[in-house]
C-alpha positions as a Markdown table, in Angstrom:
| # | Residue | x | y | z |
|---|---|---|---|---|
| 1 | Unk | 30.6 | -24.5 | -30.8 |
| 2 | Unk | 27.7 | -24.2 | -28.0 |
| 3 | Unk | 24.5 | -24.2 | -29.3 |
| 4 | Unk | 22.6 | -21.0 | -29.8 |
| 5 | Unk | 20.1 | -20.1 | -26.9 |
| 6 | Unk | 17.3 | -18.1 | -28.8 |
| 7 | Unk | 15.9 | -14.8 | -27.8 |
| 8 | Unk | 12.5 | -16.3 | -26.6 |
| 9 | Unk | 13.6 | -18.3 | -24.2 |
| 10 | Unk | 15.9 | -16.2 | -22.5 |
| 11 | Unk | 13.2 | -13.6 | -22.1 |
| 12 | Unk | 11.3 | -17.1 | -20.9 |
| 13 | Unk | 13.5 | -17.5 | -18.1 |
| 14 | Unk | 14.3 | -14.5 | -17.2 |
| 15 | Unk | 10.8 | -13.6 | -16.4 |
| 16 | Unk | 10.7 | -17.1 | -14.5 |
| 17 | Unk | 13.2 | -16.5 | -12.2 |
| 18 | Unk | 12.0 | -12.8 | -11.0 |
| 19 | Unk | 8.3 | -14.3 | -10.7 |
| 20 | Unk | 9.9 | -17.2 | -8.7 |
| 21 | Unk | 11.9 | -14.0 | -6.5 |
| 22 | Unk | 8.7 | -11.9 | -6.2 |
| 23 | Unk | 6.6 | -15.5 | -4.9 |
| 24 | Unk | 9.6 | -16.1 | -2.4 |
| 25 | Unk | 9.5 | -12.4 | -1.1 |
| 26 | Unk | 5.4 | -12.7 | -1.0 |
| 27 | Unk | 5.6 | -15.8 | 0.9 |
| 28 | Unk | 7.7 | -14.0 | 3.9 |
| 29 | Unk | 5.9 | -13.2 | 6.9 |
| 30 | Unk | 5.7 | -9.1 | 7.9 |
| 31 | Unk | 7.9 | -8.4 | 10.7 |
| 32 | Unk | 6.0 | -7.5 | 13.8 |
| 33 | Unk | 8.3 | -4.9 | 14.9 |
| 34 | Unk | 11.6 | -3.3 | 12.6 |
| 35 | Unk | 12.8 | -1.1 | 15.7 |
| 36 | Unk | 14.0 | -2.3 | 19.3 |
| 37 | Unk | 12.6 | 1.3 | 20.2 |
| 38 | Unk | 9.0 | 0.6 | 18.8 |
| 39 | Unk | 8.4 | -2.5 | 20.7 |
| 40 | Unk | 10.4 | -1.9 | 23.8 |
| 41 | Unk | 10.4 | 1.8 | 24.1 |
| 42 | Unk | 13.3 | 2.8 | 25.9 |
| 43 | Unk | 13.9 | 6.3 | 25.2 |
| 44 | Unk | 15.9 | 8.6 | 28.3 |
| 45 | Unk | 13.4 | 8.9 | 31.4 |
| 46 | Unk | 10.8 | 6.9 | 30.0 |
| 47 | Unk | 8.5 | 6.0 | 32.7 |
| 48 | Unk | 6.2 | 2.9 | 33.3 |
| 49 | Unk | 3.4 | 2.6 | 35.9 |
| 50 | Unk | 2.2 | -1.2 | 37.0 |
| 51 | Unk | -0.1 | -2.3 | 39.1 |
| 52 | Unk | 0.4 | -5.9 | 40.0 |
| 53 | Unk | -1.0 | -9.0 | 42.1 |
| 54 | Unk | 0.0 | -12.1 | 42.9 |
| 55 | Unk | -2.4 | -15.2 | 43.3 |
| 56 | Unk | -1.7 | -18.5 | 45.0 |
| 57 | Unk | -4.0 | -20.7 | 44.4 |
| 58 | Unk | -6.9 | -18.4 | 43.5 |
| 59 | Unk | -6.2 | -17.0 | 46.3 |
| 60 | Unk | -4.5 | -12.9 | 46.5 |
| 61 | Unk | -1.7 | -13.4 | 48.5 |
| 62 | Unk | -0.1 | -9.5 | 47.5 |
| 63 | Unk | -0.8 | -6.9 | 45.2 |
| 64 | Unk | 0.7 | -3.4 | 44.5 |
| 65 | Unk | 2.1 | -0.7 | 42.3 |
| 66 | Unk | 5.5 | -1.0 | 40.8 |
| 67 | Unk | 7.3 | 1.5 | 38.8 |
| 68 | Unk | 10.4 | 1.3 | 35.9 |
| 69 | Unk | 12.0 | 4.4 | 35.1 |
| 70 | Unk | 14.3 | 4.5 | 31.9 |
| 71 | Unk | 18.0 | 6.3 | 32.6 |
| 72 | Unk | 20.2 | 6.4 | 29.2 |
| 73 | Unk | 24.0 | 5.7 | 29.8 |
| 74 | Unk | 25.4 | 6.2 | 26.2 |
| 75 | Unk | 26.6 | 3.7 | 24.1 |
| 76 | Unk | 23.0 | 1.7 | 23.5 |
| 77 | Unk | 23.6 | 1.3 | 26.8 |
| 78 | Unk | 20.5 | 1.7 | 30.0 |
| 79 | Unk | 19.4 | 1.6 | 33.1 |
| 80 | Unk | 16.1 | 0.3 | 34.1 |
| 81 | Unk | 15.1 | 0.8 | 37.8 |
| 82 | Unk | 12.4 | -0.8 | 39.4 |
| 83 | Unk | 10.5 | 0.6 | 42.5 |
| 84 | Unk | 7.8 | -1.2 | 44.6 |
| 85 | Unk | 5.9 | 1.3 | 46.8 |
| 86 | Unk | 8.0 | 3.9 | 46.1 |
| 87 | Unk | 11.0 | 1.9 | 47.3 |
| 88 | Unk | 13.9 | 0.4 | 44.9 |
| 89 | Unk | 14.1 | -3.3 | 44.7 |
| 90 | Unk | 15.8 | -4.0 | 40.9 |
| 91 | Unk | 18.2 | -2.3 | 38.2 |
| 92 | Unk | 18.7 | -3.9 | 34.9 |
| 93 | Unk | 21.4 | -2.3 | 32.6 |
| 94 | Unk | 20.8 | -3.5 | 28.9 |
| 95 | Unk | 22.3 | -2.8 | 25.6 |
| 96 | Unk | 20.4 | -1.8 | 21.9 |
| 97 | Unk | 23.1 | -2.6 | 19.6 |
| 98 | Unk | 20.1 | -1.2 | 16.6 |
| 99 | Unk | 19.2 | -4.9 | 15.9 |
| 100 | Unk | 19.6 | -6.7 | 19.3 |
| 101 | Unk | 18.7 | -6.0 | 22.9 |
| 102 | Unk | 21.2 | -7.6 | 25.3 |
| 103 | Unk | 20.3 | -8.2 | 29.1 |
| 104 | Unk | 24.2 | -6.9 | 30.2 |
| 105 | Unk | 23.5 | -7.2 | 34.2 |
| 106 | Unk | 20.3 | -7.5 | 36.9 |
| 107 | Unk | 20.8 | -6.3 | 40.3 |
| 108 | Unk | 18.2 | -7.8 | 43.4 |
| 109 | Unk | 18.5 | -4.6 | 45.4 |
| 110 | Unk | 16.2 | -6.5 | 48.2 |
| 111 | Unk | 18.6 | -9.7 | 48.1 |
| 112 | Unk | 22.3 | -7.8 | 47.8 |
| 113 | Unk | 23.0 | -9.5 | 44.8 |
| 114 | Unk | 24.2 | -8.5 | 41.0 |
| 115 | Unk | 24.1 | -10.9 | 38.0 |
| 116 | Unk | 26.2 | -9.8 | 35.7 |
| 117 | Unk | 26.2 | -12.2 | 32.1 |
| 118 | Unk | 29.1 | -12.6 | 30.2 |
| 119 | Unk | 28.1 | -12.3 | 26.9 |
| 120 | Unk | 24.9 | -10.4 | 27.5 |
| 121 | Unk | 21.8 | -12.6 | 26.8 |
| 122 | Unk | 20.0 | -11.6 | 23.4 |
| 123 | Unk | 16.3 | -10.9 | 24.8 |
| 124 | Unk | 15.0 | -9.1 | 21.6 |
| 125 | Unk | 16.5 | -9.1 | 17.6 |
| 126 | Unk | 14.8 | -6.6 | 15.2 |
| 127 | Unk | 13.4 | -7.2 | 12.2 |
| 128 | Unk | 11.1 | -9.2 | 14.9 |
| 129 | Unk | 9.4 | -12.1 | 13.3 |
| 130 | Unk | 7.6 | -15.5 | 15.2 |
| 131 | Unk | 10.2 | -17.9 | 16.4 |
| 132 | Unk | 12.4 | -19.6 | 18.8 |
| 133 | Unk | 15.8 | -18.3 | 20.1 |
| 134 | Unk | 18.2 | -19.9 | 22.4 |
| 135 | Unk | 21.0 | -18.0 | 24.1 |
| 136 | Unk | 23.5 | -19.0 | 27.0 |
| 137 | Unk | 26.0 | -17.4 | 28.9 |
| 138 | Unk | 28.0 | -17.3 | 32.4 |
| 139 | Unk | 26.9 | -15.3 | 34.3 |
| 140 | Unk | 28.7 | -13.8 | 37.8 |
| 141 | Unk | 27.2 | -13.4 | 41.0 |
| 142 | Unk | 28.3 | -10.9 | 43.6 |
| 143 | Unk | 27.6 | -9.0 | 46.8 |
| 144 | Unk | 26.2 | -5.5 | 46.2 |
| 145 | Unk | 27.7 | -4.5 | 49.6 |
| 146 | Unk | 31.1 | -5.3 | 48.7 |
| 147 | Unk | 31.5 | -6.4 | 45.0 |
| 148 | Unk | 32.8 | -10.0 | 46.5 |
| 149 | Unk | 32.4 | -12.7 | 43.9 |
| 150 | Unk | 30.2 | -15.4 | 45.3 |
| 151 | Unk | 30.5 | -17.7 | 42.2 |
| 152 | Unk | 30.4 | -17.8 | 38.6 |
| 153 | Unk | 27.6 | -20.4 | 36.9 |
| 154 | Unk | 26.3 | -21.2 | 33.7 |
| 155 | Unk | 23.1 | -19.6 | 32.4 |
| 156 | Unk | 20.1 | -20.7 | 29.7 |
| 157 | Unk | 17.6 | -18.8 | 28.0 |
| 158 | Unk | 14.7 | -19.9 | 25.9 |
| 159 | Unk | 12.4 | -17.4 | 23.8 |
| 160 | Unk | 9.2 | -18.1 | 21.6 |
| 161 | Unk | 7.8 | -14.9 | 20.0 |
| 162 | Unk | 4.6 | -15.3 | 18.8 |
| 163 | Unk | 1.7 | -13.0 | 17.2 |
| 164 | Unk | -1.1 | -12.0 | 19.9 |
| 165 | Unk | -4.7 | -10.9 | 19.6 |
| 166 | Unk | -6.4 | -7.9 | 20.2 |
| 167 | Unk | -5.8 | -6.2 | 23.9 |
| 168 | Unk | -8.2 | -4.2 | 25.7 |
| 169 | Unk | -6.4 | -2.5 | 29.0 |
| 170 | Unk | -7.0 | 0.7 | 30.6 |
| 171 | Unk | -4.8 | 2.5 | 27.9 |
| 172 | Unk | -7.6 | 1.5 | 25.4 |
| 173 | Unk | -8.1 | -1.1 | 22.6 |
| 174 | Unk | -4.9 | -2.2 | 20.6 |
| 175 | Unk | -5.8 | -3.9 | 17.4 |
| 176 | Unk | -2.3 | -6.2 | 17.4 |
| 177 | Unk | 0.0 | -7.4 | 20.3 |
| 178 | Unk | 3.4 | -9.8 | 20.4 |
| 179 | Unk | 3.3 | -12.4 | 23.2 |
| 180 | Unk | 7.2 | -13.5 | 24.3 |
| 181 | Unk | 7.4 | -16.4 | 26.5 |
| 182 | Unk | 11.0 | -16.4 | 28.2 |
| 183 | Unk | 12.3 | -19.3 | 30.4 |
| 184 | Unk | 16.0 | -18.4 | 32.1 |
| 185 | Unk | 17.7 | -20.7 | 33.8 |
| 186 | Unk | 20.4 | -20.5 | 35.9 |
| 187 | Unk | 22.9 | -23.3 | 37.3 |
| 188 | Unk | 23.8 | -23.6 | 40.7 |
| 189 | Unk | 26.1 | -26.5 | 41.9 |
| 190 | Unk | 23.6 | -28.0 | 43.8 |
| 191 | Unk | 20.3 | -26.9 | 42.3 |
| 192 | Unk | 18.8 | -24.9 | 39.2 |
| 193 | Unk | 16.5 | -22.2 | 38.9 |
| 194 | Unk | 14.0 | -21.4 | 36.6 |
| 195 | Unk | 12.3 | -17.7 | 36.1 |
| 196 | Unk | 9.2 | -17.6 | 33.3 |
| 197 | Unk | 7.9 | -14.8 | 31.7 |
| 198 | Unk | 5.5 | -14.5 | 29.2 |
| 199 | Unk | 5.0 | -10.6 | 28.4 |
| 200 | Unk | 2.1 | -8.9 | 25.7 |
| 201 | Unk | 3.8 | -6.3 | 24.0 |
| 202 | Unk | 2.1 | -3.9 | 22.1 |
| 203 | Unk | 4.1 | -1.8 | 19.1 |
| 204 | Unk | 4.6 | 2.0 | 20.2 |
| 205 | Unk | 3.7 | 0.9 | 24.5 |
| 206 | Unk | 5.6 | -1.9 | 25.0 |
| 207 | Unk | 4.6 | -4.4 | 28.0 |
| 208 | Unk | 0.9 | -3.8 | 28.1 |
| 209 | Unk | 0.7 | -7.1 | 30.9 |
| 210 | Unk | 3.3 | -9.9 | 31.8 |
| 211 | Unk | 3.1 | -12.7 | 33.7 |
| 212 | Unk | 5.8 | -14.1 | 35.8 |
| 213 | Unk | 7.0 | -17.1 | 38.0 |
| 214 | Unk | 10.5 | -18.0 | 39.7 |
| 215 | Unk | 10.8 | -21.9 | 41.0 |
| 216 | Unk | 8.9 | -22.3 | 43.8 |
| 217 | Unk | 7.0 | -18.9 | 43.9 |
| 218 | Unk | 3.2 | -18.1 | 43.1 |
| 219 | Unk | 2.9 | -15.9 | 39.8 |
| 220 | Unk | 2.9 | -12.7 | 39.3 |
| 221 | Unk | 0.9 | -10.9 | 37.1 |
| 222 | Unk | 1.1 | -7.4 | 36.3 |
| 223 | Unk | -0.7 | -4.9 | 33.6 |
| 224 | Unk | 0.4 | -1.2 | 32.6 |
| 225 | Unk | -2.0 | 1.6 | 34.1 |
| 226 | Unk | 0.2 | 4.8 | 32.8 |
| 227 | Unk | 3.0 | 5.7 | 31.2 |
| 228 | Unk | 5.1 | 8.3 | 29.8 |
| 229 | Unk | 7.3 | 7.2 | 26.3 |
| 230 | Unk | 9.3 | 9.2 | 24.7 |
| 231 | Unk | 7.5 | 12.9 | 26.7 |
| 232 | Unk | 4.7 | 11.9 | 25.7 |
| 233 | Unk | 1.7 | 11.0 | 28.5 |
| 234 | Unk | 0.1 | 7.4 | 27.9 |
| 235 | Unk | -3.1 | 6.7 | 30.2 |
| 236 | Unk | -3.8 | 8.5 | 33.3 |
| 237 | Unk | -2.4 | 7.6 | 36.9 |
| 238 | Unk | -4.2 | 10.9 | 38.6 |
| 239 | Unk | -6.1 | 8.5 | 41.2 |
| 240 | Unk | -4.6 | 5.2 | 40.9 |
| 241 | Unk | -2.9 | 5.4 | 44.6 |
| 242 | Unk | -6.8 | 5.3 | 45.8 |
| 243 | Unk | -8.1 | 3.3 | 42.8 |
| 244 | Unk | -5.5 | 0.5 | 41.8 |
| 245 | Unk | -7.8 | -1.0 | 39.5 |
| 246 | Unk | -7.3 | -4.0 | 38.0 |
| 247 | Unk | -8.3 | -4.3 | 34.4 |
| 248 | Unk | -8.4 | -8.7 | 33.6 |
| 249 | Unk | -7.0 | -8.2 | 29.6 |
| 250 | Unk | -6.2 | -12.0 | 29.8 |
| 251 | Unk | -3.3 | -14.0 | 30.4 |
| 252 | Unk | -0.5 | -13.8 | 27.7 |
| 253 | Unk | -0.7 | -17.4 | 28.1 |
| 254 | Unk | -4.1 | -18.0 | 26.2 |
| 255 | Unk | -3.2 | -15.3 | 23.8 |
């Protein structure tokens, strides 16, 4: 016969283990973001206005105004062109699965080229929370002109998220950012590249500045001067064709 546990010290341990529950749940971290759409908006025709420079040893070596229009495709699935001077250089289709944002293909307009990843690369998971991911894929390269395959290569990805600080831009002051570092790497039989991003989003905007840099190339830093998320107007962009003024908020790198 097993021995009698009394009353007490069932109501002893019981009351032990939910205040050891309710200690573990305390000690989680809050999510920075619980939505792919609230810290990458992406919505239909969502519209983002950049003005961007590129610096070589201190010294400006280019500088511009770059746009990325939104086009939903169904599915979770998008279209993200990018235009420089009112002329398209980039598409990038991705995926929101409703916990994950998959890079599915980039297309270099200017080089004839489309990267196609196989699976998509994970760029974003929601509930978003500090870490490191890793990801890899193959990915297949071919001729915009034709569709002919010029090779298929292995692919590595890298991503820190990390809290940021405050940002002041020309949208205004945002009390709380997220800074993701991103490091791709792509194989090539006789050589690998690297391209390294490091991007300050802020919940409800999205990319409020990144900074980016391919092997061999000065970086490029851009900041967001207007945009329209969701039909709604963020920041004005009236003048910026005369103005193009660039606000310094920081590099995401000291952030």
């Amino acid at each position: 016969m097993r021995p009698r546990v009394p009353p007490i010290l069932w109501a002893f341990l019981t009351l032990f283990v939910f205040g050891c529950s309710l200690l573990a749940r305390g000690r989680q971290p809050a999510a920075f973001a619980t939505s792919l759409q609230e810290i990458v908006p992406h919505a239909d025709r969502d519209h983002f206005v950049y003005v961007w420079q590129r610096v070589d040893g201190g010294r400006l070596v280019g500088s511009g105004i770059q746009v990325e229009h939104v086009t939903g495709l169904g599915n979770g699935e998008f279209e993200v062109l990018l235009s420089e001077e009112g002329v398209a250089v980039g598409r990038t289709r991705l995926r929101d699965t409703g916990d994950a944002l998959l890079l599915v293909s980039e297309d270099d307009v200017m080089q004839g080229l489309r990267l196609a990843y196989d699976p998509p690369l994970t760029q974003l998971v929601t509930p978003l929370f500090a870490g490191e991911q890793r990801a890899s894929a193959s990915v297949t390269m071919t001729r915009l002109a034709d569709g002919q395959v010029i090779g298929v290569f292995p692919v590595d990805q890298v991503t820190n998220v990390r809290p940021g600080g405050a940002v002041q831009s020309p949208l205004g002051t945002f009390s709380r950012s997220v800074v993701v570092q991103e490091t791709r790497t792509l194989h090539l039989p006789e050589v690998s590249t690297a391209l390294t991003t490091a991007t300050v989003l802020v919940p409800g905007v999205g990319e409020i500045s990144s900074v980016g840099s391919a092997s061999g190339a000065p970086p490029l830093r851009r900041q967001l001067a207007c945009a329209i998320i969701g039909g709604q107007r963020v920041g004005d962009c009236a003048h910026l064709n005369q103005r193009r003024d660039w606000h310094d908020a920081g590099s995401p790198d000291e952030r």
